[in-house]
C-alpha angles and dihedrals in degrees: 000000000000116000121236104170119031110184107188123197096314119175122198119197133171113217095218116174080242091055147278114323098209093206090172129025110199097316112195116173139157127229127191141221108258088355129129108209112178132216119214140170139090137323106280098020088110100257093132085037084053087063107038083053097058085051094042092241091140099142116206124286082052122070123169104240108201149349133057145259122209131201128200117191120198107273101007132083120272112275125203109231095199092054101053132093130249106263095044085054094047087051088055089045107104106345093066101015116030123179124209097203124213098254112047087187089058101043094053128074113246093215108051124061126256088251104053092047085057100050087044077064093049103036086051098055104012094042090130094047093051088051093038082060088042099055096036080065098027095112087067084079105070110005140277085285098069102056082139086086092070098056092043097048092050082058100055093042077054093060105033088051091045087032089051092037087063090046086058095234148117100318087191102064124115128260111306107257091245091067097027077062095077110091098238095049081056095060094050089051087049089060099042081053086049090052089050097055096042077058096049090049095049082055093053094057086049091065088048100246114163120242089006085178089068104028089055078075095048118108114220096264097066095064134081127241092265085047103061098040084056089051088045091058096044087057091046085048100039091104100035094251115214078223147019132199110218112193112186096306085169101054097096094036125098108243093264099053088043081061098060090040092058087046092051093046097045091045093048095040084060092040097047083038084222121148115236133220104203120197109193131159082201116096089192090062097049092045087057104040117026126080092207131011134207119199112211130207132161093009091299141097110250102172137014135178155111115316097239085045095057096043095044102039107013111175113172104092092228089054086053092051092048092057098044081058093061105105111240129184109270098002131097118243113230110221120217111260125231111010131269110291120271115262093216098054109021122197116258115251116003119011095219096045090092097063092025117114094203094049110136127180089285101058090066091048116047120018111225133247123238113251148175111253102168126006102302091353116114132161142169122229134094094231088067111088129157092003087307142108127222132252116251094225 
């Protein structure tokens, strides 16, 4: 399978006054082209950090210490995320990388309508095709006699966008307010901003939103749970991103709602033909959604493979522990001993050895690599030998 996303050895910390938070400890994973490969583990094992750092988020104190990722758009060579400048990874945010956050109340503005944060989305990466749709109309402006406005305002597109490239800045901005300020030039932004929003409807009945034409003038506010996170997705989805990040967009639903979100997703991620990175604490989802799944612990990656693999023969003993705490009918749950280690002062050797029934001497000692055991199927843990795992006794 062709590769879209390469993280190579990347490290997070956090520079705090009590100490280094190590988030991510050489994370090196591989992401596929149409694939949905899921994320899973407990609060605090790196799976959101995993995400902002593809994107580049990392807030101070944070700063990512070391590796690469490299993307590799359909068509174009790989780029390493972590390499470019500002302005080249705000151009790939969201055009050809788009993140649907956990909290939808929290991703959109409260002052502005649903409508207009969705056309902010389009006006920024799709700017030429929203003019390209305004000129080829433009004549409805003033009337068939005055054709002469196509041709004018295609010269002055021409020299904002030559005038804008020597300044060294967003060629893609709309006309400098100087100029925007003719009346003329103000109709024809009106009907860029028109194009946008009949984009931003047509999302919104993507995403299979009822009435789309009145709830694009909707504030946030005004829409339930299941409605925003909709709303969320369309903007994710505005450009037709190669790949979304999806970090836990069900969380906050009702389970019936959490079922129309997968479809959608699921139907969307085949249509808009995007890989998805899917960051989930539910096991069940996973389980319904994702072609391969990685289950995270202590910033690191400890066992990856198919679905059905790690269901079926899981081997690390963490991703064992996760799935004896899924509650079954008539059948009591086993919670995970101990808590998750402490960033600041990580356990030697392995990170898991401390609440791992199977640790022997040399799980304190040396922290193991992660290898492939059996075909795609790779872990992490000195107890798995021979696509097997050892007795406890």
């Amino acid at each position: 399978m062709e590769k879209l996303v390469e993280i190579k050895e990347v490290s997070v910390n956090f520079y705090t006054y009590e100490g280094t938070v190590k988030a991510l400890n050489r994370l090196s994973l591989d992401i596929f082209r149409g694939e949905t490969l899921g994320l899973v583990g407990e609060t605090g094992c790196g799976k959101t950090m995993t995400a902002l750092s593809i994107l580049r988020l990392i807030m101070p104190p944070g700063k990512i210490e070391n590796g690469a990722i490299l993307f590799s758009p359909k068509g174009s060579e790989p780029v390493d995320l972590l390499a470019i400048d500002e302005n080249a990874i705000r151009a790939i945010r969201g055009s050809k990388i788009s993140m649907v956050f956990q909290e939808p109340g929290s991703a959109l503005n409260p002052v502005f309508t649903i409508g207009d944060q969705i056309s902010e989305v389009i006006l920024l990466h799709k700017n030429h095709e929203m003019v390209s749709r305004a000129l080829s109309t433009v004549s409805d402006l003033a009337g068939t006699n005055n054709e002469w406005y196509a041709p004018l305002f295609k010269i002055f597109w021409n020299v904002q966008a030559y005038l804008l490239s020597q300044l060294n800045s967003n060629p893609q901005a709309l006309l400098p307010n100087a100029v925007s300020k003719l009346p003329f030039l103000r109709r024809f932004l009106w009907r860029i901003n028109d194009e946008a929003k009949k984009k931003s409807v047509s999302m919104l009945k993507e995403v299979e939103i009822p009435d789309a034409e009145r709830i694009v003038n909707y504030y946030p506010h005004q829409l339930s749970g299941g409605m925003k996170q909709r709303a969320v997705i369309a903007m994710a989805l505005a450009c037709s991103p190669g790949f979304l990040i999806a970090d836990e967009p069900t969380t906050a639903l009702d389970v019936t709602i959490q079922a129309q979100i997968l479809d959608l997703l699921q139907r969307l991620k085949d249509e808009f033909k995007s890989s998805v990175l899917y960051i989930t604490h539910d096991l069940g989802v996973a389980a319904a959604i994702c072609d391969r799944i990685g289950v995270m612990y202590g910033g690191n990656i400890v066992e990856l493979a198919g679905t059905e693999e790690i269901f079926d023969r899981p081997l690390h003993p963490y991703t064992r522990a996760l799935l004896a705490a899924v509650p079954r009918p008539g059948e009591e749950p086993r919670p995970i001993p101990g808590f998750i280690p402490d960033p600041l002062s990580p356990p030697s050797g392995c990170p898991f050895h401390p609440r791992c029934e199977l640790a022997r001497e040399i799980c304190s000692a040396q922290n193991p690599v992660l290898r492939e055991v059996s075909p795609g199927h790779m872990v992490s843990c000195h107890m798995v030998s021979g696509g097997d795992i050892a007795s406890s006794n």
